[in-house]
N, C-alpha and C positions, 0 to 999 in steps of 0.2 A: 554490631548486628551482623549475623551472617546470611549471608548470601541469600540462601533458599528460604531463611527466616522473612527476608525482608521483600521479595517479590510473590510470598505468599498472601506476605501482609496487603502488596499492593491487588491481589487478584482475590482475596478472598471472599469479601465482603458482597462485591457486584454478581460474581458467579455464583454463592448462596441465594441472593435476592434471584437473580432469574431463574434457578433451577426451583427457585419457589412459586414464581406468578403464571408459571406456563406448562403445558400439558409436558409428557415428554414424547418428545417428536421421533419420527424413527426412519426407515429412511423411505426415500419418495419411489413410485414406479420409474422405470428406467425410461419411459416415454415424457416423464415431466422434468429427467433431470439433463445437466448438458456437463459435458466436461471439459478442461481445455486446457491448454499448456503455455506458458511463456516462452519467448522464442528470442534466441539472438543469435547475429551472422554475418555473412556476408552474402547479400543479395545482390549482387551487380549481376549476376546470371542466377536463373531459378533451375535449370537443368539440374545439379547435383541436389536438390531440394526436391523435386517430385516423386522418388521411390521412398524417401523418406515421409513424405507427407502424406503419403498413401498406404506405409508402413503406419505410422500414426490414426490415421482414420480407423484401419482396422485393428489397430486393440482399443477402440472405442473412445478413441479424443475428437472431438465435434468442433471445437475453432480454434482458431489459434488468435496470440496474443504477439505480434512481429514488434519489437525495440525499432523503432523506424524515427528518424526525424524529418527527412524528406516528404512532401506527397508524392513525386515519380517513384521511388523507392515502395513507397507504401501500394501503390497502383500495381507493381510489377509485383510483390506478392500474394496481394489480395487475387489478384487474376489467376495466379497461379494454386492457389489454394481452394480456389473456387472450383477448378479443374477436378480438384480430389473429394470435392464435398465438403468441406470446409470453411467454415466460418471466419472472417479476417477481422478482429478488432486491435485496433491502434495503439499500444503502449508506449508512452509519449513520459519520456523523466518532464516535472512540471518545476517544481521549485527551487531545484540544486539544477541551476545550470553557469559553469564555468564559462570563458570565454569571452565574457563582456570587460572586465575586469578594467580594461585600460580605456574602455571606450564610455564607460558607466558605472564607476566604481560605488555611487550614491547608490548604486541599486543594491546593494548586498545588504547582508543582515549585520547588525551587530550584535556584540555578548554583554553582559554587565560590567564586564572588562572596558568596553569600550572600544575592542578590536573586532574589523570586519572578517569576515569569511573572504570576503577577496585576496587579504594578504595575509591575515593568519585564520585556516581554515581550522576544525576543531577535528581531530580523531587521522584526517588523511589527507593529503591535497588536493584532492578532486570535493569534497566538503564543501562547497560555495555555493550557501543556499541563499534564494534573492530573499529579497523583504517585500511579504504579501500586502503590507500598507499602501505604497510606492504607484501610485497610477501610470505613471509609465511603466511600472513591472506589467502590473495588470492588463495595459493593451496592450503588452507585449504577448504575453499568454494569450490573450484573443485573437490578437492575428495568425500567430501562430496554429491553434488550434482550428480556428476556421478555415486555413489550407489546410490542414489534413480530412476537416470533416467533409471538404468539396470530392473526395475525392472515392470514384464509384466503387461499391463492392464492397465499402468497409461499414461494418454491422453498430460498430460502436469506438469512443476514443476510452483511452485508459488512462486514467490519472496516478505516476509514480512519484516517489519523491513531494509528497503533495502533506507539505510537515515543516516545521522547525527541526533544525538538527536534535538530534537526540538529545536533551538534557538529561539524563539517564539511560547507559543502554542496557541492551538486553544482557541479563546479568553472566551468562557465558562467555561474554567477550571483553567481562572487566580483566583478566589477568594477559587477555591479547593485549594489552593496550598498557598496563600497569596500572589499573585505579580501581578504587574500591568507591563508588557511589553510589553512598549512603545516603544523599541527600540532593537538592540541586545545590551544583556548585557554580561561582559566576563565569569560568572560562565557556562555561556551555549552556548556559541559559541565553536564550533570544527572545524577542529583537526590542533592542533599547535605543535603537539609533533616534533621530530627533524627529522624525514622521511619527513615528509610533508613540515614541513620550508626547510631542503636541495632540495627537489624535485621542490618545487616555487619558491626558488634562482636562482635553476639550470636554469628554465624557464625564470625569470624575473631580474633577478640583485638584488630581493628585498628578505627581510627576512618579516613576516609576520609580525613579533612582532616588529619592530621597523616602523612599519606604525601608522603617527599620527591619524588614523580612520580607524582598517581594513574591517567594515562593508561596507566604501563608499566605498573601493579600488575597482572598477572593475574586475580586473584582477585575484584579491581575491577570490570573491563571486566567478567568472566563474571557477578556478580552484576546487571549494567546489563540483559545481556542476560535472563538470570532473572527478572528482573522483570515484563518485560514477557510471556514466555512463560508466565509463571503467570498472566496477567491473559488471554493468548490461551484458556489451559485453561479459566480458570473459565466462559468467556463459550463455549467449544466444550460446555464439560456443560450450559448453559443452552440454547444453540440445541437441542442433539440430545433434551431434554428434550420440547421444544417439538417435538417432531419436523422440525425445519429444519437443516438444511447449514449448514454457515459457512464462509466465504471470507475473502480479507485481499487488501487491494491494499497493496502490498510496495514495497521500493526494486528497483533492476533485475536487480542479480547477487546471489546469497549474500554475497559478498566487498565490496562496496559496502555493503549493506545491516545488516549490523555494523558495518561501521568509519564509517558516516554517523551509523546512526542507531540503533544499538544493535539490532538485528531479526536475530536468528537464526530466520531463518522457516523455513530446511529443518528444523528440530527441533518445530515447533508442529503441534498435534495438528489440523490442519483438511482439509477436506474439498476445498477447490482452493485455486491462488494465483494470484492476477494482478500479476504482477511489473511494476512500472511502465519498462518498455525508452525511456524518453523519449532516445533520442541527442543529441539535441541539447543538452540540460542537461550533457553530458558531452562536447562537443565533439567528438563522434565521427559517422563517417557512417551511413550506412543499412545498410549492410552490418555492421556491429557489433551488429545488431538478433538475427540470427544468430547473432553468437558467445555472449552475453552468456544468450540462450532458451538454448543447451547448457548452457551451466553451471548456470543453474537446474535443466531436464531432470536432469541428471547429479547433481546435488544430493539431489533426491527420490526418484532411484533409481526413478518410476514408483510410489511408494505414493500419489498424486493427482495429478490432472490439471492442467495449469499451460496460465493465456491470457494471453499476451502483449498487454500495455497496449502500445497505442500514441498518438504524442500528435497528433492530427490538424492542427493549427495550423501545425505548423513542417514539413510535409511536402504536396507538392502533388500534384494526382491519379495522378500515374507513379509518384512516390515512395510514396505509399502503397501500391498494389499492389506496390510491391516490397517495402516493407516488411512486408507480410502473406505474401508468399510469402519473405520469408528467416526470418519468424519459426517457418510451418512446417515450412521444410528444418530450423530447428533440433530439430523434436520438438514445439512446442507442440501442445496442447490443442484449439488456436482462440485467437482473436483478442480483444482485450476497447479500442474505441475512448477515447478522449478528444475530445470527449465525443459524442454522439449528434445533435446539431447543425452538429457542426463540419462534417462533408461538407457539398461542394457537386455537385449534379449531376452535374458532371465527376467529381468522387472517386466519387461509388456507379456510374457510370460502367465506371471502373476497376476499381475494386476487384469488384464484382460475379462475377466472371470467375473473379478468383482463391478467393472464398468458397465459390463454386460448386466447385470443381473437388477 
């Protein structure tokens, strides 16, 4: 099967069906939509940050998205971006987090293999996703997440990394890596470890490993997906406790974003989504930026707002405004960049025009 044969295969079906049950959307007045940009740095000082974030506000980006794990870190930015006008919501990596490894090795995921992400991680060595089963992962994420939502000025938390490793990646990156996946295969299928098999037992009568094809097993798959929606819930009753929003930056379509990486986000109880629309990871042009925003739109049915991630790297200043105006002919929200640096003069340039408008 080749390549673009086979991730069409997986997008076709879903994005026919929504462009069939919903009006087509087009894009919204500039006063209901909001933009925003991901952001990563070194904040120990916000001084070399303020002509930038005020460069930013004016070609029309409205908040920003800070990579923060601290709340003092997260307080010194939001303060300072509040300064420019500015929005500060929390981008917090959720499920791949290294560093426990020696102190809590039970906590990581396993593959059908039988080996942990702790000590063989799949695709790169920072790869060590926990296991969303695991209750002690789980109040680990709520403690966590509840310091950051304490802490004033910040609009909303951002859920990354909020997935099983990719069983499938984006078909772009199979020749970075050397694989052609065609299928799921067991070095990257998750999580089989013995919380997860007892807990789909418990559920089904069935153990996971002793299914002669766990990919086709229905029951399987929906439980992968389950998983992680219960772990989106728990951390939605914690944000809104805290009185914050929560968000999730997502794979690009519904229909991708299950069959990559186990992410039924149209079902998860949050408050926005920023669909990650990277084209290029998918071999696809700019104009698929477009198709890809309907099908989320149509997905959500309009129960919250959806901003099209886009990935600034792989698009040069014409393409990106085109790419921001096909993502609002699709229905988007507003726009949400990768990452907040990446523009060059020439792209805010561009793009500006279209934010505006």
């Amino acid at each position: 099967m080749h390549r673009k044969d086979f991730l069409r295969l997986m997008a076709a079906g879903a994005m026919s069906l929504a462009a069939g049950r919903v009006p087509t959307p087009g894009p919204r007045p500039r006063a209901e939509r909001k933009h925003f940009a991901w952001l990563r740095g070194d904040f120990s000082t916000m001084e070399p940050w303020k002509p930038k974030f005020a460069r930013w506000k004016a070609a029309g980006i409205d908040a920003l998205l800070p990579n923060v794990s601290e709340p003092d870190v997260l307080a010194r930015v939001a303060e300072a971006a509040a300064a420019e006008g500015l929005e500060t919501h929390a981008w917090i990596v959720t499920m791949m987090r290294g560093g426990m490894e020696e102190e809590h090795p039970e906590w990581y995921a396993v593959n059908r293999l039988g080996q942990s992400t702790a000590t063989d991680p799949p695709y790169v060595p920072y790869y060590k996703f926990l296991c969303p089963n695991r209750e002690p992962v789980r109040a680990h994420l709520a403690d966590h997440y509840g310091r950051m939502g304490e802490v004033a000025g910040v609009a909303s938390l951002h859920l990354d990394y909020i997935r099983f490793p990719d069983v499938i990646l984006p078909v772009a990156l199979w020749d970075k890596y050397g694989l052609v996946q065609d299928k799921e295969y067991p070095p990257f299928d998750y999580c089989y470890c013995d919380v997860c098999r007892a807990k789909f037992k418990a559920q089904t009568g069935l153990d996971p490993l002793d299914l002669d094809d766990p990919p086709s097993n229905e029951a399987w798959v929906r439980f992968r997906y389950d998983s992680i929606t219960e772990v989106v819930t728990m951390l939605a009753d914690v944000a809104h406790a805290k009185d914050r929003a929560l968000s999730a930056a997502v794979f690009p379509t519904p229909t991708i974003a299950r069959r990559l990486v186990r992410q039924d986000w149209p079902s998860w109880p949050l408050d926005a989504v920023h669909p990650m629309i990277y084209h290029s990871f998918y071999n696809e042009p700019v104009s698929w930026i477009e198709q890809a925003t309907r099908e989320g739109v149509a997905a959500l049915g309009g129960r919250i707002p959806l901003y099209a991630g886009l990935y600034v790297p792989e698009l040069s200043p014409a393409e990106l405004a085109e790419a921001a105006r096909r993502a609002l002919a699709g229905g988007a929200d507003g726009i949400t960049l990768f990452e907040a640096q990446h523009p060059t003069e020439a792209h805010w340039q561009q793009l500006a025009p279209v934010l505006a408008s």
